[in-house]
C-alpha positions in Angstrom: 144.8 271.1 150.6 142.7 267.7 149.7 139.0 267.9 150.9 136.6 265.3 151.3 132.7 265.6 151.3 130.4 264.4 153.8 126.5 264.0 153.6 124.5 263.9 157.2 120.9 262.2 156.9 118.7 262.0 159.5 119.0 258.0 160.3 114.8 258.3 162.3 112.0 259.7 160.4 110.5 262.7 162.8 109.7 266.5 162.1 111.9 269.0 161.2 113.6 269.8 164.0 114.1 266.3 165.1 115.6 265.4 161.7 118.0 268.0 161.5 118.7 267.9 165.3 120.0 264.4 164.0 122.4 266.0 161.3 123.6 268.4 163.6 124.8 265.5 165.7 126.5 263.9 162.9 128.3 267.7 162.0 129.2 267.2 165.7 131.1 264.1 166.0 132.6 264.9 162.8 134.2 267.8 163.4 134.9 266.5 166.6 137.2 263.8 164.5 139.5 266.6 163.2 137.2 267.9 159.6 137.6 271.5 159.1 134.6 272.6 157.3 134.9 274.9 154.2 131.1 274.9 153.2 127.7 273.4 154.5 124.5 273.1 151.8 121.4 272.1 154.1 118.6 271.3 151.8 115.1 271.1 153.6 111.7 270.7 152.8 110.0 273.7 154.3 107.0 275.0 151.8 106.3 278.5 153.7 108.3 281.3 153.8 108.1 282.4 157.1 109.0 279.2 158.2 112.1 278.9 156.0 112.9 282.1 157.6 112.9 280.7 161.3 114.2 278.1 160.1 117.9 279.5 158.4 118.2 281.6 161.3 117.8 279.1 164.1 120.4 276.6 161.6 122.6 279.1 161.3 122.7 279.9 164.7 123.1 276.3 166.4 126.0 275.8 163.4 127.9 278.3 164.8 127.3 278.4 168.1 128.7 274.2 167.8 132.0 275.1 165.6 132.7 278.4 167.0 135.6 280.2 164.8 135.6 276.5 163.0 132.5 277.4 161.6 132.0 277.3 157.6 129.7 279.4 155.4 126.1 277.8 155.2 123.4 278.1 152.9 120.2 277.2 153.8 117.6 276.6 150.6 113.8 275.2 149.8 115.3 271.7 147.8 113.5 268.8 149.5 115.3 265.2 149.9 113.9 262.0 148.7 110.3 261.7 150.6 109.6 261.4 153.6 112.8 263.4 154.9 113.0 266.7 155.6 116.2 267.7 155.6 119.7 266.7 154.4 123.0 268.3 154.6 126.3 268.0 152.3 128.8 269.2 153.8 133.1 270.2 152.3 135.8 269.9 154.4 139.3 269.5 154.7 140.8 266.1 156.2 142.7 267.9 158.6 143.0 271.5 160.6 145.0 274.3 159.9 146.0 277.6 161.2 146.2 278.7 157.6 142.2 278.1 157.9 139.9 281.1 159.3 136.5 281.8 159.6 135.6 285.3 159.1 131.9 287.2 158.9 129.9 289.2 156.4 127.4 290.6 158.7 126.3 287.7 160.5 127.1 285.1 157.9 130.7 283.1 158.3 132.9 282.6 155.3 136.5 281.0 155.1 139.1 281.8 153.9 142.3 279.5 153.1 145.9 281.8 153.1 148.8 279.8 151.9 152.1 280.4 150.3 150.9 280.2 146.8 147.7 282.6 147.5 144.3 282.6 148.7 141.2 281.0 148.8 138.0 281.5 149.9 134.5 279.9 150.3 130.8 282.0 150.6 127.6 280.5 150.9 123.8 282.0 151.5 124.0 285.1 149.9 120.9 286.9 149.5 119.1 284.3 151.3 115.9 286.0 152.5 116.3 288.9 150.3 113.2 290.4 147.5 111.4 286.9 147.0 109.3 288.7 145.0 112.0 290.4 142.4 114.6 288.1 140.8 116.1 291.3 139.1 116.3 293.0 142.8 117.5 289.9 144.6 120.0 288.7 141.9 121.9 292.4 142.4 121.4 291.7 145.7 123.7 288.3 146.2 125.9 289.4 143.9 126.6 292.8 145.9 127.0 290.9 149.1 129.3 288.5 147.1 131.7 291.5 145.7 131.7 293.1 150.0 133.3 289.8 150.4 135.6 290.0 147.6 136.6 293.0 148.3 137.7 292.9 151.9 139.6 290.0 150.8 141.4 291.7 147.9 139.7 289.6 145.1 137.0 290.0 142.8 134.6 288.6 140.4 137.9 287.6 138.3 138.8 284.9 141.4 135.0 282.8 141.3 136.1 279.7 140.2 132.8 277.8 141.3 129.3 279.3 141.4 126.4 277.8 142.6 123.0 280.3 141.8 119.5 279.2 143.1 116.4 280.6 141.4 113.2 280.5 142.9 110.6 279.9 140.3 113.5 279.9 137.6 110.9 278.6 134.8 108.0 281.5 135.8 107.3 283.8 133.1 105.9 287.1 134.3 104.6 289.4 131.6 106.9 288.0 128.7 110.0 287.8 131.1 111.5 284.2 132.4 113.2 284.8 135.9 115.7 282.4 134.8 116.8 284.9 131.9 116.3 287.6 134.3 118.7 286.4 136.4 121.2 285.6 133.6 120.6 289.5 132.5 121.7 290.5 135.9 125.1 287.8 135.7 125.8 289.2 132.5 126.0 292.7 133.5 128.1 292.3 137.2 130.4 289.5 134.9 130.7 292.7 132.5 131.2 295.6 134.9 133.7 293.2 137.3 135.3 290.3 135.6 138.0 291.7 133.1 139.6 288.2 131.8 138.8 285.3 129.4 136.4 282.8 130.3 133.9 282.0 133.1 133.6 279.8 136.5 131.9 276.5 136.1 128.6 277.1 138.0 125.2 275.8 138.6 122.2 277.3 137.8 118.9 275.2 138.9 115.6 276.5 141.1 115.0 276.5 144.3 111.1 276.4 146.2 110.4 280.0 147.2 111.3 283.0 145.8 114.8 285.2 145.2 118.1 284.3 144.6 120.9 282.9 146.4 124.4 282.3 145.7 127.4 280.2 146.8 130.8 280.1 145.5 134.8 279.5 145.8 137.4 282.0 145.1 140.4 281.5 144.4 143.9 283.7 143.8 146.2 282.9 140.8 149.6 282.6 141.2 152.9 280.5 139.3 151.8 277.7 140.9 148.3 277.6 140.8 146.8 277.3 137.3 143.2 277.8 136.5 141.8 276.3 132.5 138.7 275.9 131.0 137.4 272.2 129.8 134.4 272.1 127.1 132.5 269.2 125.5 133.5 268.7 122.0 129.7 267.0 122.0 128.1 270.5 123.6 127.1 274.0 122.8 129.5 276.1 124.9 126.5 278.0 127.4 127.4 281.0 126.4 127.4 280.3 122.7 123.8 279.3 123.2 121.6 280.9 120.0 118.3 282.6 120.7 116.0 280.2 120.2 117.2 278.0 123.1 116.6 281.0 125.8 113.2 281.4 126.9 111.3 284.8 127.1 112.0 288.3 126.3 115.1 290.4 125.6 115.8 292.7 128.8 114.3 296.1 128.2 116.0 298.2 126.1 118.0 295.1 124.7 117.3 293.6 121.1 119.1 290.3 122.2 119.0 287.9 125.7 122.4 287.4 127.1 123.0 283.1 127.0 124.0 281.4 130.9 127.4 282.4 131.1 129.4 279.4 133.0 132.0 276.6 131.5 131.4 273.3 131.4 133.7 272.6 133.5 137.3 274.6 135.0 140.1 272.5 136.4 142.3 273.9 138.9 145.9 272.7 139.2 148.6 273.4 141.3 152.1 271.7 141.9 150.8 268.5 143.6 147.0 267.5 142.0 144.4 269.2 140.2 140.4 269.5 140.9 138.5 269.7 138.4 134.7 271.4 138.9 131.9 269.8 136.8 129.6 272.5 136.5 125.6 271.4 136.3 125.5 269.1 133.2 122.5 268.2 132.0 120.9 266.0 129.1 122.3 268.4 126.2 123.9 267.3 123.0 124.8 270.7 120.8 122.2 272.9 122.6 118.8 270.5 122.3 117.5 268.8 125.1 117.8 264.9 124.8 115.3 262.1 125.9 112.4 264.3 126.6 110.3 262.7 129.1 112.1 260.1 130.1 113.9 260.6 133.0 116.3 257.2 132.3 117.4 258.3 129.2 118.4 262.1 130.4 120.6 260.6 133.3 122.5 258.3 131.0 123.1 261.5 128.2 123.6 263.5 131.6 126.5 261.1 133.1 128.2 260.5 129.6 128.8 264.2 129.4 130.2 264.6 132.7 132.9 261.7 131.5 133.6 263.5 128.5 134.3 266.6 130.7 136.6 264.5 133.0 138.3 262.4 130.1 141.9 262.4 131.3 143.2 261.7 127.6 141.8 265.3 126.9 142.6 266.7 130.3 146.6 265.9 129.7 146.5 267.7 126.2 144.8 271.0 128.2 147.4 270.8 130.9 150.1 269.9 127.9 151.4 266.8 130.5 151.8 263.9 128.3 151.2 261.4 131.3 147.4 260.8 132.0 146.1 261.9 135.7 144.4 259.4 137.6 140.6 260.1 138.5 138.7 260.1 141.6 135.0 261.9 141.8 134.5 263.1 145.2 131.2 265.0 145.5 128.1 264.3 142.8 125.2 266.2 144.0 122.2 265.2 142.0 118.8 267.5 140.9 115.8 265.9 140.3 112.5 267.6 139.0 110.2 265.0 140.1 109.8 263.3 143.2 108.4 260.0 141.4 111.8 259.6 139.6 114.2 259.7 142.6 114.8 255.9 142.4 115.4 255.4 138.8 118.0 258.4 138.9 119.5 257.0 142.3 119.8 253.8 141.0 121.5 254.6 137.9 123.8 257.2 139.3 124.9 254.4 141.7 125.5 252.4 139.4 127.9 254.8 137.1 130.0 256.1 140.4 129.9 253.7 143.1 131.2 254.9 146.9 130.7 258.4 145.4 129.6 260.7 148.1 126.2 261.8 146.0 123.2 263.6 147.4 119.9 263.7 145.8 117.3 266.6 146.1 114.3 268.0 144.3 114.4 271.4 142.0 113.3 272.8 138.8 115.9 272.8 136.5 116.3 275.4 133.7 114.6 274.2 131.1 111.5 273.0 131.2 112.1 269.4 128.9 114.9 268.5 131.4 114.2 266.2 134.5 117.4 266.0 135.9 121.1 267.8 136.2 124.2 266.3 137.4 127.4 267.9 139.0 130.8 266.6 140.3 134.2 267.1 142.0 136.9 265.6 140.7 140.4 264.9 142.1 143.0 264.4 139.0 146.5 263.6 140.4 149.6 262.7 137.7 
């Protein structure tokens, strides 16, 4: 099924709730225009916790009460727009309705699930939202629990994740010799070694979030004959999880003489009979494994973007498929992380500039090293 993306921003400046009041609106009258909606991101500005507490519920709550058994999984997460809004929402959704699409719940938080001929998919956002702001260890085993309850019932595992998005609050914070961005890639590389049994890793995200924990999204996916699933590297880039030593930050896990690298491709294209998407994971400005263009925000988006074409070069995407004839390209989604508030314009402009009518959203967070100002990902649809 083809999906589109949407992003909602408030079109009048006003508080919270009257700026997201205004995106719920626009959720409104577009699902009132036949989307089905898979996932919802909303990123907000909210610096206390307590407040981003009240806050996810109440979302959550008014989401579903709208869309009903339309509803999709929503994650709610501390990643402030472009000043002065408060809010901003990104939204994935199919162009049109299907029985084949149902919302189900975990809890009280919705998830959907796709059933067609050739398999299954499904879609999970939020989890652990809320949960040990204090521990990344304790809330990284945390979302990834909740993930595998979902799994489960829907008889899949950790082998399906084809996308992964994982939000760390304070990722760069080193706490007695430990970084709780390694800490959460300790805790990945155990679940990914007790429950994923094949070759290979999703394409994921990893970048911070304001406040503490860890939440993750992701999509699913089953395999079947016509529905094939391959890795894409960047002859130009480290594989992540070939990174050496020296580039991860802190201590080895207790009890460990080595840390375990970020474990995600670069990218993972998914193909069936008719097209092919292809998942750009967070790409940032990396050539080998060294950061390039430290302190300057310019020249990291330009490294940044020419990696994400060398991931979606169709020339090399035809000789991984082994189809001689070249797919045509069209990015859907870009959603843009930017360290700084001050450079929101430069990247904006760029980015613009590179993929024109692109859907793209821009929000502030840390990203995982401390040298890099920015990180790009994309969607792509490849079709022969």
């Amino acid at each position: 099924m083809l999906k589109k993306y949407f992003i909602f921003l408030p079109a009048v400046q006003g508080s919270f709730d009257e700026e997201w009041e205004q995106c719920l609106r626009e959720v409104d009258e577009s699902s009132g225009m036949g989307n089905r909606f898979l996932k919802m991101n909303v990123f907000c500005d909210l610096p206390r916790y307590s407040e981003y507490l009240n806050r996810k519920e109440k979302i959550h709550k008014e989401v579903t009460r709208l869309l009903g058994d339309r509803s999709p999984a929503i994650n709610v997460t501390v990643h402030p727009p472009e000043k002065p809004w408060k809010v901003i929402v990104e939204a994935v959704g199919l162009l049109s309705d299907s029985k084949e699409v149902v919302t189900r719940y975990h809890t009280d938080r919705p998830y959907v699930v796709i059933s067609t001929s050739s398999g299954k998919e499904v879609w999970g956002a939020g989890f652990g939202a809320g949960q040990f702001p204090e521990s990344t260890r304790e809330a990284a085993g945390a979302a990834f629990e909740q993930v595998l309850e979902v799994l489960n019932r829907e008889g899949l595992s950790l082998n399906n994740i084809v996308r992964q998005w994982n939000y760390i609050g304070n990722i760069l914070s080193v706490k007695e010799g430990f970084q709780n961005y390694q800490i959460f890639n300790e805790v990945r590389s155990e679940y990914y070694h007790r429950y994923r049994t094949i070759k290979g890793f999703p394409a994921a995200t990893g970048v911070g979030m304001g406040l503490g924990g860890v939440i993750l999204d992701f999509c699913a996916v089953s395999e079947g004959e016509s529905l094939k699933i391959k890795p894409v590297s960047n002859p130009n880039q480290v594989n992540a999880y070939e990174y050496g030593q020296k580039v991860l930050k802190g201590l080895p896990d207790k009890g460990k003489s080595v840390k375990h690298p970020p474990q995600f491709e670069r990218a993972l294209m998914i193909s069936n009979n008719q097209f092919s998407t292809l998942y750009v994971s967070g790409t940032a400005s990396i050539i080998g494994q060294q950061t390039i263009g430290k302190k300057d925000v310019e020249k990291q988006t330009l490294v940044t973007i020419e990696n994400i074409r060398k991931l979606a070069d169709t020339e090399r995407l035809s000789q991984i498929t082994g189809n001689p004839e070249q797919p045509s390209e069209k990015y859907i989604l870009l959603r843009v992380y930017i360290k700084r508030q001050e450079d929101f314009s430069v990247v904006k402009e760029i980015c613009a500039s590179h993929f024109p009518d692109v859907p793209a959203v821009y929000i502030e967070a840390d990203i995982c090293r401390d040298d890099l100002l920015t990180e790009i990902e994309a969607e792509l649809l490849l079709k022969p």
